[in-house]
The first five atom37 places (N, CA, C, CB, O) and aatype in JSON, in Angstrom:
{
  "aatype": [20, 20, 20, 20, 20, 20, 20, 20, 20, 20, 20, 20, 20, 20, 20, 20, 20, 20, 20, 20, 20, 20, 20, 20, 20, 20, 20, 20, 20, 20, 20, 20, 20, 20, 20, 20, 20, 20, 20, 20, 20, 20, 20, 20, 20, 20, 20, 20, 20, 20, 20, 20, 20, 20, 20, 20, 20, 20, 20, 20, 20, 20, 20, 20, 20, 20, 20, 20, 20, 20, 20, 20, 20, 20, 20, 20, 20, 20, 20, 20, 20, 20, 20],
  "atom_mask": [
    [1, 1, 1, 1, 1],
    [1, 1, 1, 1, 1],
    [1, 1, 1, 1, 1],
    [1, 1, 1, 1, 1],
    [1, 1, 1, 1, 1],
    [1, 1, 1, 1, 1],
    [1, 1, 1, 1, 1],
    [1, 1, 1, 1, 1],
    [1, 1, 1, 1, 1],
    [1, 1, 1, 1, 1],
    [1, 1, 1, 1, 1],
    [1, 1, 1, 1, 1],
    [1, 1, 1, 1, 1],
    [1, 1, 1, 1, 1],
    [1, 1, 1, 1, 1],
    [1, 1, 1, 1, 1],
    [1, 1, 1, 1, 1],
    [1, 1, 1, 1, 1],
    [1, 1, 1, 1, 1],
    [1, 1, 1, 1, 1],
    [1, 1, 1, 1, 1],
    [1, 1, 1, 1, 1],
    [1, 1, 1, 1, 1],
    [1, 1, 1, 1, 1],
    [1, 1, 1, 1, 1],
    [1, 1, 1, 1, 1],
    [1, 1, 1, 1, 1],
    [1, 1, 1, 1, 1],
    [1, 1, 1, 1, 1],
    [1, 1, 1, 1, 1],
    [1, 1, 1, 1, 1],
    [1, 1, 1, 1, 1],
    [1, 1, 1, 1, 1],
    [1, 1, 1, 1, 1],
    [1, 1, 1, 1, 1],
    [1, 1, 1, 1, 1],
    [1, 1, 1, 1, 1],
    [1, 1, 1, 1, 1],
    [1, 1, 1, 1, 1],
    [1, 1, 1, 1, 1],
    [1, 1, 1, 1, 1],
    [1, 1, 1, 1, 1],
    [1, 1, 1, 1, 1],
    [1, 1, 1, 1, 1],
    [1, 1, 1, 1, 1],
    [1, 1, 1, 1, 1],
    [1, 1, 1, 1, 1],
    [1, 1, 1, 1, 1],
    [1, 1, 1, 1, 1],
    [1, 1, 1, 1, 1],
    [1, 1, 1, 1, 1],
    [1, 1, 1, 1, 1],
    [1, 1, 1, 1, 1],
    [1, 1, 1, 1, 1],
    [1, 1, 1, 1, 1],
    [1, 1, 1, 1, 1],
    [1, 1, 1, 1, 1],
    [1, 1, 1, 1, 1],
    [1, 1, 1, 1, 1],
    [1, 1, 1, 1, 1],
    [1, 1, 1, 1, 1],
    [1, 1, 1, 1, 1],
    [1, 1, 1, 1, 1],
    [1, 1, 1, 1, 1],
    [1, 1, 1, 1, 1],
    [1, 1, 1, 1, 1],
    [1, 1, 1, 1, 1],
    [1, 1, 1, 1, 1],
    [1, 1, 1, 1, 1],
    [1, 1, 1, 1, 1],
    [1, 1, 1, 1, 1],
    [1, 1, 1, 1, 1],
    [1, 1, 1, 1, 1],
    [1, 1, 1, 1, 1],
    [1, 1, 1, 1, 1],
    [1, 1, 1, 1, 1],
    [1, 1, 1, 1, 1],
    [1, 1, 1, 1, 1],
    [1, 1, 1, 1, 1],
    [1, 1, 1, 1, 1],
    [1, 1, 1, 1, 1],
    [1, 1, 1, 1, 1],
    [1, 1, 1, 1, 1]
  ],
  "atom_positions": [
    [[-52.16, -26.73, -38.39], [-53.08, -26.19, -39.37], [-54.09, -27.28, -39.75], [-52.32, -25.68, -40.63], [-53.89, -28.45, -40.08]],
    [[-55.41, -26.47, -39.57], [-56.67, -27.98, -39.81], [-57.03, -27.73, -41.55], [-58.77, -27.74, -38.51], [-57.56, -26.75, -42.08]],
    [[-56.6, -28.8, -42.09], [-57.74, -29.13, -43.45], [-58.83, -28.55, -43.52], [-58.26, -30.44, -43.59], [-59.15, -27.91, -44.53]],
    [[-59.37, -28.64, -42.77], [-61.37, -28.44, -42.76], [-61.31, -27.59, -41.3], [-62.7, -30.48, -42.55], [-60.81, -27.91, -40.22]],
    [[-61.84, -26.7, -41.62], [-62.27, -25.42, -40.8], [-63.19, -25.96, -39.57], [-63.2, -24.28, -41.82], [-62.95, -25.69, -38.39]],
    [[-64.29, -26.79, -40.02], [-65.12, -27.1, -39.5], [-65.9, -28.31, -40.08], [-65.64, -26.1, -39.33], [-65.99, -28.54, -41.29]],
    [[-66.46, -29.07, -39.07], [-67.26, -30.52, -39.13], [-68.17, -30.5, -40.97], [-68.79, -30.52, -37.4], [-68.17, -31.33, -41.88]],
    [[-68.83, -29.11, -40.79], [-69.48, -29.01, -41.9], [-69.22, -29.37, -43.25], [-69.68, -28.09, -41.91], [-69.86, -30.06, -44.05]],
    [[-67.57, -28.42, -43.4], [-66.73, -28.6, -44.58], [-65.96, -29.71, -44.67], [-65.92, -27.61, -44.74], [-64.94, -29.62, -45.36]],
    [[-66.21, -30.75, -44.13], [-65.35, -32.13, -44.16], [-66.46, -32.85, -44.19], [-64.27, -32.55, -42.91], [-66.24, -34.0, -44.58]],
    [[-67.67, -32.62, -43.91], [-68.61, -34.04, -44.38], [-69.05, -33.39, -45.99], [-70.41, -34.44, -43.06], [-69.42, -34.31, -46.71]],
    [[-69.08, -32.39, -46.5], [-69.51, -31.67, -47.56], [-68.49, -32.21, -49.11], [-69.33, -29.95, -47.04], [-68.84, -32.55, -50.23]],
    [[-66.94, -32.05, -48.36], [-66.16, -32.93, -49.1], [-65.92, -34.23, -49.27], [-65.38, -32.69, -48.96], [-65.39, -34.67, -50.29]],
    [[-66.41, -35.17, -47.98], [-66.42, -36.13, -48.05], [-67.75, -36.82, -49.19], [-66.33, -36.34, -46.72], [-67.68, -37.74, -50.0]],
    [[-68.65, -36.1, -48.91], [-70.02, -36.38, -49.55], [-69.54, -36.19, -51.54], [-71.46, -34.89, -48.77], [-69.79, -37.1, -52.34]],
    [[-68.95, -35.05, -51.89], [-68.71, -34.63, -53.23], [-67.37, -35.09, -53.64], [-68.84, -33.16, -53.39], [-67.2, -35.95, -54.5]],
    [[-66.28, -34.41, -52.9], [-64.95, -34.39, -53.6], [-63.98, -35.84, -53.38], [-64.13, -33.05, -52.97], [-63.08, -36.16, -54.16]],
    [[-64.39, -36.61, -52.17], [-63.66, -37.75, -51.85], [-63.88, -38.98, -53.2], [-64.25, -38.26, -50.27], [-62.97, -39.56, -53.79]],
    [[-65.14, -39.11, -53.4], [-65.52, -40.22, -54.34], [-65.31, -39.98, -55.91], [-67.02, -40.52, -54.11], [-65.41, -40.88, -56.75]],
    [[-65.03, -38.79, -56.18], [-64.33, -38.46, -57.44], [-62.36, -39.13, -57.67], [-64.47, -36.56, -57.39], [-61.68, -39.64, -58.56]],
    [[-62.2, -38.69, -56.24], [-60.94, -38.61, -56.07], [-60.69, -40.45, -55.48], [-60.57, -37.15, -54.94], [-59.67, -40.84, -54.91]],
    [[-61.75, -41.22, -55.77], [-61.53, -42.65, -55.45], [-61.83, -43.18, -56.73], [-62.41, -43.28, -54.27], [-61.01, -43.95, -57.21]],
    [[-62.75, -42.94, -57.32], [-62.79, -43.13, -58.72], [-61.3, -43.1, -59.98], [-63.78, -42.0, -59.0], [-60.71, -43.82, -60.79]],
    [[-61.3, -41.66, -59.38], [-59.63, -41.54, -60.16], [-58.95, -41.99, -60.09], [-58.86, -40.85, -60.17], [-58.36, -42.01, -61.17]],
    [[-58.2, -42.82, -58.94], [-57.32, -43.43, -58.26], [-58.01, -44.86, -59.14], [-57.33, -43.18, -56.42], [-57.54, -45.25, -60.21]],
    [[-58.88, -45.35, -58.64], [-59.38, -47.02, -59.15], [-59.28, -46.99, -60.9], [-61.43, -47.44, -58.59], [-59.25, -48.04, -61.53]],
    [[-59.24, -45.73, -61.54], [-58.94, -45.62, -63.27], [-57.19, -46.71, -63.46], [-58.6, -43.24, -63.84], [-57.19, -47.78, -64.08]],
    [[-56.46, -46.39, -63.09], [-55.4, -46.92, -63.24], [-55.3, -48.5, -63.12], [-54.67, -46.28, -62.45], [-54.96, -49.23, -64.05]],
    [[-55.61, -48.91, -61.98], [-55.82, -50.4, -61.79], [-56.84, -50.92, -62.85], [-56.37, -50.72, -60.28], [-56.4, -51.6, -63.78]],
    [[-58.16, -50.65, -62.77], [-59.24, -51.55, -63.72], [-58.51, -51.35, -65.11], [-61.08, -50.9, -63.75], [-58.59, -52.27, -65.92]],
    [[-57.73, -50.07, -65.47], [-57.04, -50.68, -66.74], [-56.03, -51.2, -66.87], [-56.86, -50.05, -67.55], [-55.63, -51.3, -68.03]],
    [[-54.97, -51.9, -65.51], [-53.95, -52.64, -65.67], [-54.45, -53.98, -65.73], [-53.01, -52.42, -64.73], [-53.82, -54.82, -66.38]],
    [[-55.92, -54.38, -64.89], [-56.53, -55.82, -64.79], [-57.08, -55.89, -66.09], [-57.66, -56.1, -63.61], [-56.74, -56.82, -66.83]],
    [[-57.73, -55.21, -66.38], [-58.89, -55.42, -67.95], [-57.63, -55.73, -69.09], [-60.09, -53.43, -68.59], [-58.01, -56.61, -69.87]],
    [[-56.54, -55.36, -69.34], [-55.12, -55.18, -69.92], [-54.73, -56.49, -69.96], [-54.08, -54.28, -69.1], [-54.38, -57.2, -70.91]],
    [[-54.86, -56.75, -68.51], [-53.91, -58.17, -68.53], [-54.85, -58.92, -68.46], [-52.79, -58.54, -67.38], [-54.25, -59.98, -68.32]],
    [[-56.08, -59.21, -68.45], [-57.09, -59.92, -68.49], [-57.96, -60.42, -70.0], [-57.8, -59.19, -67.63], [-58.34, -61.48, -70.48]],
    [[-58.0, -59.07, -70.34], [-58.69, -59.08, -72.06], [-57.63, -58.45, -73.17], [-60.28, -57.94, -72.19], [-57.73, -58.62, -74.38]],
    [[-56.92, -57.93, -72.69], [-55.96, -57.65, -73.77], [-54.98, -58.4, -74.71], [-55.31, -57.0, -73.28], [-54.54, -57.84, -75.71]],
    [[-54.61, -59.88, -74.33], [-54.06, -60.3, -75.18], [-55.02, -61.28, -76.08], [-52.96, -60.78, -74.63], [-54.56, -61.79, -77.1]],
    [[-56.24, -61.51, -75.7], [-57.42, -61.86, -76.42], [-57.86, -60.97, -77.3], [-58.41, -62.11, -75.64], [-58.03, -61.39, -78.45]],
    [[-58.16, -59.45, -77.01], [-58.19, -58.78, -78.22], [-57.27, -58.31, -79.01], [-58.73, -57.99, -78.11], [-57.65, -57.73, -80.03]],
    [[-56.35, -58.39, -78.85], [-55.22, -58.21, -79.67], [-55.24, -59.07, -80.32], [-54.08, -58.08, -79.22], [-55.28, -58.86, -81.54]],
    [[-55.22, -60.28, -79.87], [-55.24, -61.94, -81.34], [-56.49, -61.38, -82.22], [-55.91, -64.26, -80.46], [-56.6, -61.65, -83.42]],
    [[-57.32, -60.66, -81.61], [-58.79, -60.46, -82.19], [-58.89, -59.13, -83.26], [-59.88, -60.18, -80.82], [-59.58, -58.86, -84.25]],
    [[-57.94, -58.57, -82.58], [-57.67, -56.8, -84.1], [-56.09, -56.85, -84.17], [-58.24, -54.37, -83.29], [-55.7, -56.0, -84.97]],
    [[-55.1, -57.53, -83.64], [-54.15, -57.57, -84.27], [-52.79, -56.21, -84.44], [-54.85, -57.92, -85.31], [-51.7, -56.14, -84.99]],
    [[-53.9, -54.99, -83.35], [-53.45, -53.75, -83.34], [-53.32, -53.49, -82.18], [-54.1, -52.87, -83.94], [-54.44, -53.72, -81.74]],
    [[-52.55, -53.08, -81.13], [-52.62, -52.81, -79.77], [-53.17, -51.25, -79.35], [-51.19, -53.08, -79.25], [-53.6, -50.9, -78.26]],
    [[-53.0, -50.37, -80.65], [-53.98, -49.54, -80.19], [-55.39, -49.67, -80.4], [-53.72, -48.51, -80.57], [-56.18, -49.05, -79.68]],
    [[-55.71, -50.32, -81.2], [-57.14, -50.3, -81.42], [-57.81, -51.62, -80.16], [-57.42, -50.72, -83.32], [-58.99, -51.99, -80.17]],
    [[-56.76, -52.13, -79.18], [-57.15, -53.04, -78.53], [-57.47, -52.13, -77.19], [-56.13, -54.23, -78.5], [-58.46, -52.32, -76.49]],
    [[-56.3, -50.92, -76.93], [-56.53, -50.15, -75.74], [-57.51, -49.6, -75.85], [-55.7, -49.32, -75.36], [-58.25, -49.73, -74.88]],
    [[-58.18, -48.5, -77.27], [-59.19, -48.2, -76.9], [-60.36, -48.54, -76.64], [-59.25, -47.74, -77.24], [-61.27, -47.91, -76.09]],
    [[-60.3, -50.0, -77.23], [-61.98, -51.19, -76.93], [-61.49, -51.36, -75.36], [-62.15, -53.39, -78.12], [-62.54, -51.67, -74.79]],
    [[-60.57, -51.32, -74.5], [-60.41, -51.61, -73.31], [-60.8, -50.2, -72.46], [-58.99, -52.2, -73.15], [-61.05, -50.22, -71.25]],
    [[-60.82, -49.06, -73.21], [-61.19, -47.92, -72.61], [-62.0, -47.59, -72.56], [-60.89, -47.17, -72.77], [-62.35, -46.86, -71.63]],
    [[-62.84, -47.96, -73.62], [-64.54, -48.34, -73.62], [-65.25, -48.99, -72.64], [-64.91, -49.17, -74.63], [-66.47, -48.97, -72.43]],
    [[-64.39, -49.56, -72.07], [-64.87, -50.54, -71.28], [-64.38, -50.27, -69.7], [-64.37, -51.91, -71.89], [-64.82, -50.93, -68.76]],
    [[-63.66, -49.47, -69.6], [-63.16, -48.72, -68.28], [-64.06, -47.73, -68.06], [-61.71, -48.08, -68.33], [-64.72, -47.66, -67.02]],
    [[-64.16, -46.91, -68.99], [-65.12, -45.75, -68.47], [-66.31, -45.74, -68.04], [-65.32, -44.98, -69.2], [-66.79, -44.78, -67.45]],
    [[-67.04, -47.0, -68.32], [-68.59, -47.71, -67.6], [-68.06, -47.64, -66.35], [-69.2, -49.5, -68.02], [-68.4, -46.89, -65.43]],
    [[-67.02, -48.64, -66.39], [-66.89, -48.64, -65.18], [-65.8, -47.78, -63.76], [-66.82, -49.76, -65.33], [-65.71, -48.27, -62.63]],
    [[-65.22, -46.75, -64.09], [-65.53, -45.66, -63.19], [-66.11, -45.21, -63.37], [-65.04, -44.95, -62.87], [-65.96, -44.35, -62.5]],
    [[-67.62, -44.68, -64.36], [-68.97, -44.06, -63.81], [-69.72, -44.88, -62.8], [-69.95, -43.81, -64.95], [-70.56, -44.36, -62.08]],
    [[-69.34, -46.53, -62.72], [-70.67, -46.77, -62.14], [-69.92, -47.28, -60.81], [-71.82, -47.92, -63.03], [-70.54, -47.91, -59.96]],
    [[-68.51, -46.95, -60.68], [-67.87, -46.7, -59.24], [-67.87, -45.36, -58.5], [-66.48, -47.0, -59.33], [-67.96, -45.12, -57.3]],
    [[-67.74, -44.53, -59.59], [-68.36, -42.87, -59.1], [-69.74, -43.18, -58.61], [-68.53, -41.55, -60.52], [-69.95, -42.41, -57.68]],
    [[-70.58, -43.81, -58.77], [-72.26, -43.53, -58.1], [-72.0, -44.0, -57.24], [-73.68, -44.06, -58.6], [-72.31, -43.38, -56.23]],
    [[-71.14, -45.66, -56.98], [-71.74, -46.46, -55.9], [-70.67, -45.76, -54.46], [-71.54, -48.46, -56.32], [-70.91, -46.0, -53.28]],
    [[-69.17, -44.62, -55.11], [-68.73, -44.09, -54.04], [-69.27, -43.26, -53.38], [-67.86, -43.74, -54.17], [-69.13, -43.11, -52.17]],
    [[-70.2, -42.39, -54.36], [-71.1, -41.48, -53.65], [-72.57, -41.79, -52.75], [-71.41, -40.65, -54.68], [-73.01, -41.33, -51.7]],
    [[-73.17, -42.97, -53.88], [-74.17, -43.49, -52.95], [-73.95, -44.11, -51.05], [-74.61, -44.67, -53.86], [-74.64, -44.07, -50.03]],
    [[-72.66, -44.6, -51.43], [-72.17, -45.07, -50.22], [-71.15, -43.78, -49.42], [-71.31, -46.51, -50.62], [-70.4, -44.09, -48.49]],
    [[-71.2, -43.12, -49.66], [-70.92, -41.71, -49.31], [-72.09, -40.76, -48.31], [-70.74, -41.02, -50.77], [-72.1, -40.2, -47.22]],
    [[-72.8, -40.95, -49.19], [-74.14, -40.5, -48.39], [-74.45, -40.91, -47.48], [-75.16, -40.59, -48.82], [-74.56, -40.34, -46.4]],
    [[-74.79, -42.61, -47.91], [-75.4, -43.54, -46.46], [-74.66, -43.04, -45.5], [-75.21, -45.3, -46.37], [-75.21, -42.29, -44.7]],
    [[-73.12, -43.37, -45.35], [-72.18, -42.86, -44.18], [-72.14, -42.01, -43.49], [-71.3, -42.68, -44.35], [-71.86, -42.15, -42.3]],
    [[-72.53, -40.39, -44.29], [-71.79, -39.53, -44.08], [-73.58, -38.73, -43.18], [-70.75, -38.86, -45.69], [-73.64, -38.0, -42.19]],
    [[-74.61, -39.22, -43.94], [-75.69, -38.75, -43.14], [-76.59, -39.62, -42.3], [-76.45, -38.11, -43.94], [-77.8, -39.81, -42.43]],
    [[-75.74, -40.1, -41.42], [-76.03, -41.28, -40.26], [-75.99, -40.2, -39.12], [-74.71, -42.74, -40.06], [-76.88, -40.2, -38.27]],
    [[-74.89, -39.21, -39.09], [-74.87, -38.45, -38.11], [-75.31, -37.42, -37.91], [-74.13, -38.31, -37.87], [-74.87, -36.69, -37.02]],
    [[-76.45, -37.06, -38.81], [-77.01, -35.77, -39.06], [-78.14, -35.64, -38.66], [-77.04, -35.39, -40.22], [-78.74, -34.57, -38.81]]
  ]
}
């Protein structure tokens, strides 16, 4: 049984649905590094560990938006080389 019917519907997903689904995946890590990186600095700094996760979530969500563009930008280049 094929995934993708045809060439069409696999560069179409690759182009839209893959780089969402890399983004999502990279959410977990940038907040275990940013965590163990800035988190026990802001914590000495608010003293609250929730109010430290969400200044760290603030700061995650820039950045899977601006890994969502560069998966898709680089999505494109790739995917319409062969077209």
């Amino acid at each position: 049984m094929k995934l993708f019917p045809d060439s069409d519907t696999k560069k179409r997903f690759m182009k839209t649905g893959l780089p969402i689904i890399l983004g999502i995946a990279w959410s977990p890590i940038i907040w275990m590094l940013l965590m163990a990186t800035l988190g026990p600095g802001l914590f000495a700094l608010t003293d609250s560990w929730p109010i430290t996760q969400a200044l760290i979530l603030a700061v995650v969500a820039p950045v899977i938006f601006f890994l969502l563009r560069l998966f898709m930008r680089t999505g494109r280049k790739f995917y319409s080389e062969g077209e």
